[in-house]
N, CA, C and O atoms as CSV, one atom per row, in Angstrom:
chain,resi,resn,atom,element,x,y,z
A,1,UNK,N,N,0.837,-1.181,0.000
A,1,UNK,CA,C,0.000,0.000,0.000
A,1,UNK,C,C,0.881,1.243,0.000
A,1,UNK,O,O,1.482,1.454,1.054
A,2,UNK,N,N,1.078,2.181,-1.093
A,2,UNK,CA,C,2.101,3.368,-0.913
A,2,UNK,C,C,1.054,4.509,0.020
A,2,UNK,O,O,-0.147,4.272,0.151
A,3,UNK,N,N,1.607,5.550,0.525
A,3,UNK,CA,C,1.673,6.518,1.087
A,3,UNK,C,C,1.316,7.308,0.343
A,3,UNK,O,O,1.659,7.319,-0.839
A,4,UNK,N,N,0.189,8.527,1.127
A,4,UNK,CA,C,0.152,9.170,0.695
A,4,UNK,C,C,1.073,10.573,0.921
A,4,UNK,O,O,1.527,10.834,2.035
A,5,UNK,N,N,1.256,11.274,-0.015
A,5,UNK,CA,C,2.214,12.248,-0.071
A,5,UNK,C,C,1.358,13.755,-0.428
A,5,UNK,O,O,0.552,13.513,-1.327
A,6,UNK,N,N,1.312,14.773,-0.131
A,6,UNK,CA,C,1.058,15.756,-0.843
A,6,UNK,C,C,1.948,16.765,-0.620
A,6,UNK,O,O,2.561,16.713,0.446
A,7,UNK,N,N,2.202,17.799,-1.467
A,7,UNK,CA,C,2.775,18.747,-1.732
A,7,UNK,C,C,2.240,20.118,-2.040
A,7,UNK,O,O,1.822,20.439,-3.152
A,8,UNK,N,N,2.281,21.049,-0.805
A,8,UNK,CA,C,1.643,22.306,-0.851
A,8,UNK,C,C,2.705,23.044,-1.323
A,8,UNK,O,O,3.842,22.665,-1.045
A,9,UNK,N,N,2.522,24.102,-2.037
A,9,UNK,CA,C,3.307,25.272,-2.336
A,9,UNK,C,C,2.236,26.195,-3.661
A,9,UNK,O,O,1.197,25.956,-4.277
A,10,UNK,N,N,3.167,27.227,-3.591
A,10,UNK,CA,C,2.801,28.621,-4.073
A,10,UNK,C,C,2.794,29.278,-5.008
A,10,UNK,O,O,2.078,30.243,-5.275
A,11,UNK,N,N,3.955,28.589,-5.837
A,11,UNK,CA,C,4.481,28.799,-7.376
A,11,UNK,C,C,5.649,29.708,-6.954
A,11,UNK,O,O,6.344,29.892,-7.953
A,12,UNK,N,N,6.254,30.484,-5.663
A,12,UNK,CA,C,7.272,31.124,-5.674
A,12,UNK,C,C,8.609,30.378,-5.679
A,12,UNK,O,O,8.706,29.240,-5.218
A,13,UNK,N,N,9.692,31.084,-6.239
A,13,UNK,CA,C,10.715,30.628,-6.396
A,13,UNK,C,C,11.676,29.386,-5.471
A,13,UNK,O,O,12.650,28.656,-5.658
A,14,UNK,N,N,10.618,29.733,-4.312
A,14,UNK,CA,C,11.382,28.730,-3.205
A,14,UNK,C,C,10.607,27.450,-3.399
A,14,UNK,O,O,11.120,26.332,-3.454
A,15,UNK,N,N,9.345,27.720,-3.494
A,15,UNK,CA,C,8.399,26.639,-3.666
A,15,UNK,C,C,8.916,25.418,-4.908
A,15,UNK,O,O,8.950,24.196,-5.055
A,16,UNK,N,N,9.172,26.334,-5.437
A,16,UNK,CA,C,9.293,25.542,-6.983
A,16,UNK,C,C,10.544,24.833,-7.191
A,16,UNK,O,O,10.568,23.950,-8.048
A,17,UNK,N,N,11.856,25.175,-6.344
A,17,UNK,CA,C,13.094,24.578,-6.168
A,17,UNK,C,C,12.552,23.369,-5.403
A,17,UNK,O,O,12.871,22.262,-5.837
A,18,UNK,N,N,11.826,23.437,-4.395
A,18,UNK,CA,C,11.775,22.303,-2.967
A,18,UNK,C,C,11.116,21.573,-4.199
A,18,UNK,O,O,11.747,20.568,-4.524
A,19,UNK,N,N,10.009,21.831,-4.957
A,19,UNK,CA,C,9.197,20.527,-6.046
A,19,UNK,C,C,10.234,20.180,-6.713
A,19,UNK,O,O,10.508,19.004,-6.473
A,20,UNK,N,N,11.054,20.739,-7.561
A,20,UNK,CA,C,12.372,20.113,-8.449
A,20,UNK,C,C,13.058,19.260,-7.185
A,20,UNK,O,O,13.028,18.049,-7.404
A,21,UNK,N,N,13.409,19.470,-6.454
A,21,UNK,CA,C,14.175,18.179,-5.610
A,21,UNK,C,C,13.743,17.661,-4.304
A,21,UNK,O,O,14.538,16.792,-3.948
A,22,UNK,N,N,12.637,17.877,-3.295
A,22,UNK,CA,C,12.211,17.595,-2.630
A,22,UNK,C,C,11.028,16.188,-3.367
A,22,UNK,O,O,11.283,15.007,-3.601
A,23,UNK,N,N,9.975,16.837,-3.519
A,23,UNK,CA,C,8.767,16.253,-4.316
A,23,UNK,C,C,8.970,15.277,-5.369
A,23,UNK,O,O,8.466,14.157,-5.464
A,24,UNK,N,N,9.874,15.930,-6.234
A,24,UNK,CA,C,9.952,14.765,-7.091
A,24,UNK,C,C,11.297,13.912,-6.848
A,24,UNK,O,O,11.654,13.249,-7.822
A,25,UNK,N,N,12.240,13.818,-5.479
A,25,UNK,CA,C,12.633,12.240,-5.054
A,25,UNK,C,C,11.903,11.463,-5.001
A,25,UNK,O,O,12.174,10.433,-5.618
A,26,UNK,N,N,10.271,11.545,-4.058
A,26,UNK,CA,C,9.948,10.831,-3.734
A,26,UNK,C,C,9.840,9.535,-4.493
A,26,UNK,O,O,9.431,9.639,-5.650
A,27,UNK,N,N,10.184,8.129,-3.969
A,27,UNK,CA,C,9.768,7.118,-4.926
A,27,UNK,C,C,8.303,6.733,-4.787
A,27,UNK,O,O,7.450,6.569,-3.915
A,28,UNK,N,N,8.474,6.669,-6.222
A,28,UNK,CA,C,6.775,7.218,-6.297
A,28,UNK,C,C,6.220,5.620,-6.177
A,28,UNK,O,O,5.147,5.547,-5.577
A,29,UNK,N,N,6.662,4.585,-6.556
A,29,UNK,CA,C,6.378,3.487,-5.758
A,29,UNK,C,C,6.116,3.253,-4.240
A,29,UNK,O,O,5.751,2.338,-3.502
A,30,UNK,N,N,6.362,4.098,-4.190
A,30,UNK,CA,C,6.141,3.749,-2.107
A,30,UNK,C,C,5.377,5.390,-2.179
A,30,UNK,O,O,5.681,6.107,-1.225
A,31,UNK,N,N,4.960,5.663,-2.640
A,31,UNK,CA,C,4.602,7.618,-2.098
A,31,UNK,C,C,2.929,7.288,-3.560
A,31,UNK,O,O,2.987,6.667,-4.621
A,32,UNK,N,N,1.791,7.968,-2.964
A,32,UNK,CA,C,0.857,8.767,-3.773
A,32,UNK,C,C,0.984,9.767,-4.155
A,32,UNK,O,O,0.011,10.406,-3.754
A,33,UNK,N,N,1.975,10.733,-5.055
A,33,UNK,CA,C,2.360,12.017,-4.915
A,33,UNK,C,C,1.039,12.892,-5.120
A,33,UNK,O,O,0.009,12.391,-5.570
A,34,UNK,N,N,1.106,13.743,-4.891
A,34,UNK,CA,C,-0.099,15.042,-5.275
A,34,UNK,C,C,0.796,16.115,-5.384
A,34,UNK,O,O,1.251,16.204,-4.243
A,35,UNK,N,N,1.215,16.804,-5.928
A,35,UNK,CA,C,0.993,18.260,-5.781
A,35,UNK,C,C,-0.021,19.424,-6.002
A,35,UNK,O,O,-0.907,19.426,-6.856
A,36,UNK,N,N,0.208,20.283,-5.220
A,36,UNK,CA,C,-1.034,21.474,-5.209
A,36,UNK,C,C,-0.654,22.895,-5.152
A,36,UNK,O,O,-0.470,23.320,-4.012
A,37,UNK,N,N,-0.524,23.566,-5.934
A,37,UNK,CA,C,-0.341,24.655,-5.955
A,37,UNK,C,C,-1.699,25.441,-5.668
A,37,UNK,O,O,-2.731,25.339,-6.332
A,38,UNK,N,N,-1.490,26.273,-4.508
A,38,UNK,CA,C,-2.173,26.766,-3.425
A,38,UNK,C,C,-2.397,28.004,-4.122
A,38,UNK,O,O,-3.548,28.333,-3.838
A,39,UNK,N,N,-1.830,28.954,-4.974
A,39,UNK,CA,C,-2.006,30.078,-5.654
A,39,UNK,C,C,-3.162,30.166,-6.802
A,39,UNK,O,O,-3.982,31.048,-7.057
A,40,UNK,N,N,-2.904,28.934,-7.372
A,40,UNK,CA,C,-4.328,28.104,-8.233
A,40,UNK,C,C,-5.503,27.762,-7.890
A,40,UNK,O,O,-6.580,27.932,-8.461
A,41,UNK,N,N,-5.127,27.054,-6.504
A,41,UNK,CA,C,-6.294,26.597,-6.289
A,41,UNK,C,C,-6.634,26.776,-4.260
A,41,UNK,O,O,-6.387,26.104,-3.259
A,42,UNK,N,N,-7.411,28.281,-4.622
A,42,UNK,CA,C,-7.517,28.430,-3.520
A,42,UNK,C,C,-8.271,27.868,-2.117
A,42,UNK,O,O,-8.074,28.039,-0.914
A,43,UNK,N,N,-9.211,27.128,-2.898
A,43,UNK,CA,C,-10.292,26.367,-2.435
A,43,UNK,C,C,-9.528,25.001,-1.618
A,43,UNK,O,O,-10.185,24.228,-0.920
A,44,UNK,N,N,-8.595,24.913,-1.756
A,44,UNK,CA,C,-7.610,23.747,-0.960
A,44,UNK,C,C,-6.725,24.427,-0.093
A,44,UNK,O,O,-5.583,23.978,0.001
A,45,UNK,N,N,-7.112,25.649,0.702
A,45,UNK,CA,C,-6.284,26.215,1.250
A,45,UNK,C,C,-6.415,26.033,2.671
A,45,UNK,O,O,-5.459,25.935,3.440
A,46,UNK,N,N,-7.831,25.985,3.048
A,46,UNK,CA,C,-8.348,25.288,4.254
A,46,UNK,C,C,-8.223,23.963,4.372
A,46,UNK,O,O,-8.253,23.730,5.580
A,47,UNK,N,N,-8.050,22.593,3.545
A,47,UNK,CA,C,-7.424,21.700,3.507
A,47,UNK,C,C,-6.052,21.445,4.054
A,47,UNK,O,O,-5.760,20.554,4.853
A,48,UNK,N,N,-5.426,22.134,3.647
A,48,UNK,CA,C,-3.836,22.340,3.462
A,48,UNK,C,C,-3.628,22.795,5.209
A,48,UNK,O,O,-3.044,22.007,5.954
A,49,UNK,N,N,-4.162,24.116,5.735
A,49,UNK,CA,C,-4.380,24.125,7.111
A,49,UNK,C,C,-4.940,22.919,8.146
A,49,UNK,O,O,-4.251,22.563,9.102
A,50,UNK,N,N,-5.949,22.466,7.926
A,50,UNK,CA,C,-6.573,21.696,8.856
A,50,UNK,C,C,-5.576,19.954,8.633
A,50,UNK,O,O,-5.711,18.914,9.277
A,51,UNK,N,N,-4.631,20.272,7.475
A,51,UNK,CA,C,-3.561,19.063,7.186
A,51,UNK,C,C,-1.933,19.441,8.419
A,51,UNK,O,O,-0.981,18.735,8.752
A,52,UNK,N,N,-2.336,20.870,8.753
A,52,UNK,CA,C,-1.359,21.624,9.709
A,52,UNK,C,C,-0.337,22.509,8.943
A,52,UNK,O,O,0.462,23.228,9.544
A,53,UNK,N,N,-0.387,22.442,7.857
A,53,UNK,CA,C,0.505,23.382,7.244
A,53,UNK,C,C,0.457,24.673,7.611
A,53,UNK,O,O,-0.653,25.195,7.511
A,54,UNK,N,N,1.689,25.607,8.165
A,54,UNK,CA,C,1.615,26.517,8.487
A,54,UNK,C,C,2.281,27.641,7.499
A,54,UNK,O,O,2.091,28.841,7.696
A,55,UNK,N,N,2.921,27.244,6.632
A,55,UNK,CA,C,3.791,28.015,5.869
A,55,UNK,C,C,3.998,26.723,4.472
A,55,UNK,O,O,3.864,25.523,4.712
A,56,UNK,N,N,4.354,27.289,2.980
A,56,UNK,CA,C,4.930,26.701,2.044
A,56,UNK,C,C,6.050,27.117,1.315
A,56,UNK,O,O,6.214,28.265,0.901
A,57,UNK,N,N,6.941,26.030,1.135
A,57,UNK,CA,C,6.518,24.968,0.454
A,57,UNK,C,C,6.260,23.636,2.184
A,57,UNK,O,O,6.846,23.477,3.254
A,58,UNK,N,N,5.567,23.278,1.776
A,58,UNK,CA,C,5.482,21.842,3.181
A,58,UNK,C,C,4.894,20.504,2.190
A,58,UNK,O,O,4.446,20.629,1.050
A,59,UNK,N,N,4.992,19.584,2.738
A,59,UNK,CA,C,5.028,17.989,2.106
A,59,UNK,C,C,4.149,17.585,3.465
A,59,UNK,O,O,4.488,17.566,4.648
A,60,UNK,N,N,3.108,17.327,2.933
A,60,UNK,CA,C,2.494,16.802,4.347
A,60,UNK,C,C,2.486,14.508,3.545
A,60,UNK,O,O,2.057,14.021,2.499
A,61,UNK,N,N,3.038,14.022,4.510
A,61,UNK,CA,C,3.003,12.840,4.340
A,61,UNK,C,C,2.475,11.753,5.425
A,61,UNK,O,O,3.103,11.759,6.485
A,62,UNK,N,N,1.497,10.897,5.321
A,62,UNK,CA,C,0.851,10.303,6.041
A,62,UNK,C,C,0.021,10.946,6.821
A,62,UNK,O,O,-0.244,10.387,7.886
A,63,UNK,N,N,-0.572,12.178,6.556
A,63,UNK,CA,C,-0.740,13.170,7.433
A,63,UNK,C,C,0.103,14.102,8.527
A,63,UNK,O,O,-0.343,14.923,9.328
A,64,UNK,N,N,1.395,13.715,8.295
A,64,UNK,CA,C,2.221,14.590,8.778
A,64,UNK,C,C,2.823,15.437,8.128
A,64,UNK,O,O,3.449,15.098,7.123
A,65,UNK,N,N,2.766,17.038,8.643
A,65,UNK,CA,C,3.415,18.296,7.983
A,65,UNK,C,C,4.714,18.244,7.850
A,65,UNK,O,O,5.045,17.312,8.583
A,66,UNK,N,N,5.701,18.699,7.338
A,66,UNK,CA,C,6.806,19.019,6.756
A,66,UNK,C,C,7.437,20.272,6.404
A,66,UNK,O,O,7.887,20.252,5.259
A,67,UNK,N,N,7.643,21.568,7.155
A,67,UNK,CA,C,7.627,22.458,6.356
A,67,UNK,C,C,9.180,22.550,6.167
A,67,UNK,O,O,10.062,22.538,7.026
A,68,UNK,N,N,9.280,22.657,4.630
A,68,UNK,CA,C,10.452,22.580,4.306
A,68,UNK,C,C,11.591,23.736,3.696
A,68,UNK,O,O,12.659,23.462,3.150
A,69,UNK,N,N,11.057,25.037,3.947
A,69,UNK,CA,C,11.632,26.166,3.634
A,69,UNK,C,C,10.119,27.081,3.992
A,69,UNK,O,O,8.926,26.795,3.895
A,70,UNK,N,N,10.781,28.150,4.388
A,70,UNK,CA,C,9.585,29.430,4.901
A,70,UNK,C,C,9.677,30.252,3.101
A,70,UNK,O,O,10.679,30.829,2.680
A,71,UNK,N,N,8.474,30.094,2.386
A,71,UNK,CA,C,8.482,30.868,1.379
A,71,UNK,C,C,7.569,31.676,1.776
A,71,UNK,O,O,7.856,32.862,1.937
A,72,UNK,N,N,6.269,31.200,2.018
A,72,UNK,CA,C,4.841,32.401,2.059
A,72,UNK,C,C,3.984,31.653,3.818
A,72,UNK,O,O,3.666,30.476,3.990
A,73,UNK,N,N,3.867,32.487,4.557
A,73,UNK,CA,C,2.967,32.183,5.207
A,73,UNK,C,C,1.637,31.354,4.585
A,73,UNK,O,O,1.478,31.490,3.372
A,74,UNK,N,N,0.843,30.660,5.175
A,74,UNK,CA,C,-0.365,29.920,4.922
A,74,UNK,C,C,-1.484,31.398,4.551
A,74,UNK,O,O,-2.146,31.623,3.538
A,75,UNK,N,N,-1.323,32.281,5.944
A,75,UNK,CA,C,-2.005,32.961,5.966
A,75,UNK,C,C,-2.687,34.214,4.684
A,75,UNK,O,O,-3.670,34.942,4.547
A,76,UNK,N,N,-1.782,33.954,4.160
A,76,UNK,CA,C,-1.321,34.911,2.511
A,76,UNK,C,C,-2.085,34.495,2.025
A,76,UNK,O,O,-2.770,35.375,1.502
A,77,UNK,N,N,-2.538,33.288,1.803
A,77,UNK,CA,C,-3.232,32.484,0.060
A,77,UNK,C,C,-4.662,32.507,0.483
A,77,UNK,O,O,-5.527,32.169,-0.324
A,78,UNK,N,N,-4.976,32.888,1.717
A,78,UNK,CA,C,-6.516,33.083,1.781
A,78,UNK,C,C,-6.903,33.578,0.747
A,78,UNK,O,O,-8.100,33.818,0.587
């Protein structure tokens, strides 16, 4: 059974480095990847919170947050 994986971020420059090498290591055999760009799609932004994300880019996996560089507060993409 792989894992699920998701990937919040913003489209900013920091965001988009952590997806080039964070996100896409994952082996995607063992990982469900998702990514979500939060700038697109704002309607997953309360998702992304109540997943605990406090800031992006973050990798929430198994339901656990990840934040993996401070690009944008959560609070911004309302």
């Amino acid at each position: 059974m792989k894992t699920k994986a998701v990937f919040y971020h913003a489209g900013c420059p920091v965001c988009v480095a952590a997806e080039q090498n964070v996100a896409a290591a994952l082996d995607r055999s063992r990982f469900d990847v998702e990514i979500v760009h939060l700038g697109q799609s704002k309607s997953r932004v309360a998702e992304a919170e109540k997943a605990g994300v406090k800031s992006v880019p973050a990798l929430v996996l198994d339901g656990q947050p990840y934040h993996i560089n401070f690009g944008a507060g959560i609070e911004v993409l309302r």
